[in-house]
C-alpha positions as CSV (number, residue, x, y, z in Angstrom):
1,X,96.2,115.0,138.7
2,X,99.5,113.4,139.2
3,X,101.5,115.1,141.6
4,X,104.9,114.4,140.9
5,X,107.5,117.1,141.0
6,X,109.9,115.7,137.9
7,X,108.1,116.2,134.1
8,X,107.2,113.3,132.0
9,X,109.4,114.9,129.7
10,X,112.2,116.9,129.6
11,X,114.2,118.5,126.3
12,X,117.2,120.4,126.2
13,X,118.7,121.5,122.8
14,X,116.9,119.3,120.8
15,X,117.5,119.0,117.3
16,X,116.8,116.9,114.1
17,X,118.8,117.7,110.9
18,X,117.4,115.5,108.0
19,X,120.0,115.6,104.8
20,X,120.8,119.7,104.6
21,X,116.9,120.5,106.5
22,X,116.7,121.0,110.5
23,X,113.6,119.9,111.2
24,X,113.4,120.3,114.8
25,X,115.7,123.8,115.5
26,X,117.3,123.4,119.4
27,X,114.1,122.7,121.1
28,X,113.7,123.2,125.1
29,X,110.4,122.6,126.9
30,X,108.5,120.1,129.4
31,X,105.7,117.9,129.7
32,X,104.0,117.8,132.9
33,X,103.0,114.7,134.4
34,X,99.1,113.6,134.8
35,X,98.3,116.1,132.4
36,X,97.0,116.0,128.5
37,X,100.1,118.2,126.7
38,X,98.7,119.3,123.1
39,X,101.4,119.3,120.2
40,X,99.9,121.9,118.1
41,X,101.4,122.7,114.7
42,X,100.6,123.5,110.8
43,X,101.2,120.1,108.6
44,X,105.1,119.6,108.2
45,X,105.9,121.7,111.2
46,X,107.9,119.0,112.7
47,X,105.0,117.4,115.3
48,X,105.4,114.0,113.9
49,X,109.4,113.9,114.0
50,X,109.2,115.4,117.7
51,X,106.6,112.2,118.8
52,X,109.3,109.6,116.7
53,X,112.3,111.0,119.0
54,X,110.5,110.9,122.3
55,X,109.2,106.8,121.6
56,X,112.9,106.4,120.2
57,X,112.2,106.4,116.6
58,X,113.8,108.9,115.2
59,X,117.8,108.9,113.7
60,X,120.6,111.7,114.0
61,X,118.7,113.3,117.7
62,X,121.1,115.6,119.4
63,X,120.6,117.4,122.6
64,X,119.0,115.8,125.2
65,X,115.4,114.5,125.4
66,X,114.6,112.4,128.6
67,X,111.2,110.3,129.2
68,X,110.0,109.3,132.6
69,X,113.4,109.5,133.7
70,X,115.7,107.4,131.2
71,X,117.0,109.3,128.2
72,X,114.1,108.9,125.2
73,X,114.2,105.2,123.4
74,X,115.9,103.3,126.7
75,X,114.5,99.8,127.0
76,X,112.9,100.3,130.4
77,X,110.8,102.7,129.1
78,X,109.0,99.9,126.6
79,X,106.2,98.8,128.7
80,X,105.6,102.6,130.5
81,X,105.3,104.1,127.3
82,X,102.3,104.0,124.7
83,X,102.5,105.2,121.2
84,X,99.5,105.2,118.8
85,X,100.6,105.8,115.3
86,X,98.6,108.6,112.6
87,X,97.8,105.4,111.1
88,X,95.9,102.7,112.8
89,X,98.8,100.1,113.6
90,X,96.8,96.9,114.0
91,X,95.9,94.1,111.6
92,X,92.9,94.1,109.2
93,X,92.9,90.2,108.7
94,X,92.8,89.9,112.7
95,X,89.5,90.7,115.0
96,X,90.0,93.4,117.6
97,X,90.1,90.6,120.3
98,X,92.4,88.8,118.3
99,X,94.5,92.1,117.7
100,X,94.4,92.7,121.7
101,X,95.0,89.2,122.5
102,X,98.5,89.1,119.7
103,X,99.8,92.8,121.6
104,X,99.0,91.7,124.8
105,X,101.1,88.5,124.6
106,X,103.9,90.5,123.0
107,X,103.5,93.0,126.3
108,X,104.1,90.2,128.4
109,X,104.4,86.6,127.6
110,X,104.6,85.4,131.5
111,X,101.3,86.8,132.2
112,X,98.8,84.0,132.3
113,X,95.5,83.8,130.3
114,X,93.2,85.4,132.6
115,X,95.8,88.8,133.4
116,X,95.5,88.9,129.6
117,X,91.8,89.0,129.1
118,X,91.4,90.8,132.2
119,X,93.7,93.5,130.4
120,X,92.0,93.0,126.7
121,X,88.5,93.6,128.6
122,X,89.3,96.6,130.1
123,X,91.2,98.3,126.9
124,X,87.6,97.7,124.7
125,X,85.7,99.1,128.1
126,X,87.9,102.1,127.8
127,X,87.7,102.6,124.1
128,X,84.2,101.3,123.7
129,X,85.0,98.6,121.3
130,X,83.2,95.9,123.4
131,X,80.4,95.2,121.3
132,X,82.7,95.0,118.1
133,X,85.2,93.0,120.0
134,X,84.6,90.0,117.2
135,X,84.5,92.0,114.2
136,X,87.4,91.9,111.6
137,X,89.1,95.6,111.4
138,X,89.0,95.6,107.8
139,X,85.2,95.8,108.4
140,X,85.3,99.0,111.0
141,X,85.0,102.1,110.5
142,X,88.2,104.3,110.0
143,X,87.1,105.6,114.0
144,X,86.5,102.5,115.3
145,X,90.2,101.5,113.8
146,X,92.1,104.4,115.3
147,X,89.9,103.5,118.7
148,X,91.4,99.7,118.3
149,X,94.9,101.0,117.9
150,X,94.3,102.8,120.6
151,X,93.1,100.3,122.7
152,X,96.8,97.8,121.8
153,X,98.8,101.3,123.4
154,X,96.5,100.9,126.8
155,X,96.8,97.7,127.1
156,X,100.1,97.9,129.6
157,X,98.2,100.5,131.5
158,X,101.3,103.3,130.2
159,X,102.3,106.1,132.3
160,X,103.1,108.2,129.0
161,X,100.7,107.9,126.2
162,X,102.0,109.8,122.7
163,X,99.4,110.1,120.0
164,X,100.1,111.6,116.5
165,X,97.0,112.7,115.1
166,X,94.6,110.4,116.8
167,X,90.8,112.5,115.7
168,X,92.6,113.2,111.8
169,X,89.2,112.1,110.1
170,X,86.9,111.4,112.6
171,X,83.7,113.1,113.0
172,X,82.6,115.7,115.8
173,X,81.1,113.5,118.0
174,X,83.7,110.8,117.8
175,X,86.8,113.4,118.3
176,X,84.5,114.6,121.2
177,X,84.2,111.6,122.9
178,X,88.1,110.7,122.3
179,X,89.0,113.4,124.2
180,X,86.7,112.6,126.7
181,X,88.7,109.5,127.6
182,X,92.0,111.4,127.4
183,X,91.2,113.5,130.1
184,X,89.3,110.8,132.1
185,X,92.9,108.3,131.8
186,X,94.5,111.9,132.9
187,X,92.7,112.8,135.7
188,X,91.5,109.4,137.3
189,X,95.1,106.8,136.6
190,X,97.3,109.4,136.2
191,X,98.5,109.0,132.9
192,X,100.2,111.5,131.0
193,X,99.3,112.3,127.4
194,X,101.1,114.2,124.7
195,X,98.4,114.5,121.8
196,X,99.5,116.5,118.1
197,X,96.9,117.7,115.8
198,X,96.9,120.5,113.4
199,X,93.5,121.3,114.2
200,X,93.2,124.4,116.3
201,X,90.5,124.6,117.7
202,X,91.8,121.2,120.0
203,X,94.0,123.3,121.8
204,X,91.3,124.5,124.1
205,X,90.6,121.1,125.6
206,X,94.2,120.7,126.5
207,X,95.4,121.3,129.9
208,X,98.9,122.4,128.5
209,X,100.3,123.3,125.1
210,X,103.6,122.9,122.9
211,X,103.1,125.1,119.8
212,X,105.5,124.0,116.8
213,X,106.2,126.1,113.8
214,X,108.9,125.5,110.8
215,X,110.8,123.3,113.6
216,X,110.6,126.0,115.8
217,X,109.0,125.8,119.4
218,X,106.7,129.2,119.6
219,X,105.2,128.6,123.0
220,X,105.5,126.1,126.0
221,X,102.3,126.9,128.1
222,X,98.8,126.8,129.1
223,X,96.0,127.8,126.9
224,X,94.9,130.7,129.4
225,X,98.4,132.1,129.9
226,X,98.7,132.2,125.7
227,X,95.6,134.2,125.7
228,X,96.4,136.3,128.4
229,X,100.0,137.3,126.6
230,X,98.7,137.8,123.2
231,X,95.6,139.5,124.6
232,X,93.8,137.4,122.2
233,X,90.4,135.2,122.3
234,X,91.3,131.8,120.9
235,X,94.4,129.5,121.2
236,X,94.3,129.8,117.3
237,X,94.3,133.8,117.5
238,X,97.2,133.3,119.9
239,X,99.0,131.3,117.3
240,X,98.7,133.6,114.7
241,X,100.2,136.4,117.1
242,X,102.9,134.4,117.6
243,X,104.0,133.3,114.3
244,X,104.1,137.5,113.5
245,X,105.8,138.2,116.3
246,X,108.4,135.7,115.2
247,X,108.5,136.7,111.5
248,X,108.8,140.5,112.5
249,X,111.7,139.3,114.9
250,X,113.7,137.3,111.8
């Protein structure tokens, strides 16, 4: 685990108002370095608009929201920062070498031939695309697709890597196995990862949580400290606790 004193990210007051709607409400947390950070949420609890501010996506952001140590969006943070969208962000006309080898020459043009493939080779080790390296991604599975997209974000070898809903869809064993390599690109490179889902039950493989509600942040910790306050079993339970508490307190 990455050592470093300073958080990956850091929020103060942060806030999204869309037309007459705040969709993120004054927002203050951190994300530790090294570490896989869950964004855990309900559909339409603002997960999706948080992950668009931090990569610098997202218009009308006040407070202050800083990434790796340049405020969120800065152009030195475009090649330390990898962002895999819900939806897989690569082309379907293109093989997944072909994909890799487009990205990779986009990441850096300088680099020469060999740096590339050397990079392209070790993104399909990682994701375990190898053997379909050659095949069109209009022909893959919707797993394998995610995996590819997945694959262009680690291709600069980021030291913050935001996914929005990367296992929406896939089967047990696939979700299973992509949180497998989240934890391995956590513990052995040191990479930091900020992963949303709705699905509960995720939480518990997450070394740290962010738990959104209606905009609203309802805890910043770790899964064992949220059961331990709520004297509850399950991350989920310990949701569910929370969002009471808050709508007794309103």
């Amino acid at each position: 685990m990455n050592s470093h004193a300073s958080p990956a990210v850091r929020a103060a007051a942060l806030t999204v108002v869309r037309g007459s709607r705040t969709v993120l409400d004054s927002l203050d947390f951190t994300v530790p370095r090294g570490q896989v950070t869950g964004l855990l949420g309900p559909s339409g609890s603002g997960k999706s608009t948080l992950i668009r501010a931090l990569v610098g996506a997202q218009a009308k952001v006040s407070g202050a929201l800083d990434v790796l140590g340049h405020p969120a969006g800065d152009p030195a943070l475009r090649d330390r920062v990898g962002y895999v969208t819900q939806s897989p962000s690569v082309y379907r006309d293109l093989t997944v070498s072909q994909n890799l080898e487009y990205f990779a020459t986009v990441i850096d043009a300088r680099a020469s031939r060999a740096t590339r493939r050397a990079a392209i080779t070790k993104a399909l080790t990682d994701v375990d695309l190898t053997d379909h390296a050659d095949d069109l991604v209009s022909r893959l599975s919707g797993g394998q697709s995610s995996r590819a997209s997945l694959a262009v974000a680690l291709l600069g070898n980021p030291e913050l890597l935001v996914l929005d809903e990367p296992t929406v869809g896939l089967d047990p064993v696939l979700r299973r196995d992509l949180w497998k390599l989240f934890h391995r690109l956590a513990d052995e490179r040191g990479t930091t990862l900020l992963v949303s889902s709705h699905v509960m039950d995720e939480a518990e493989r997450c070394d740290r949580l962010l738990l959104l509600r209606e905009g609203r942040l309802l805890a910043d910790d770790t899964p064992d400290a949220l059961r331990a306050e709520t004297q509850t079993k399950t991350v989920e339970e310990a949701f569910l606790h929370l969002v009471d508490k808050a709508a007794t307190a309103s």
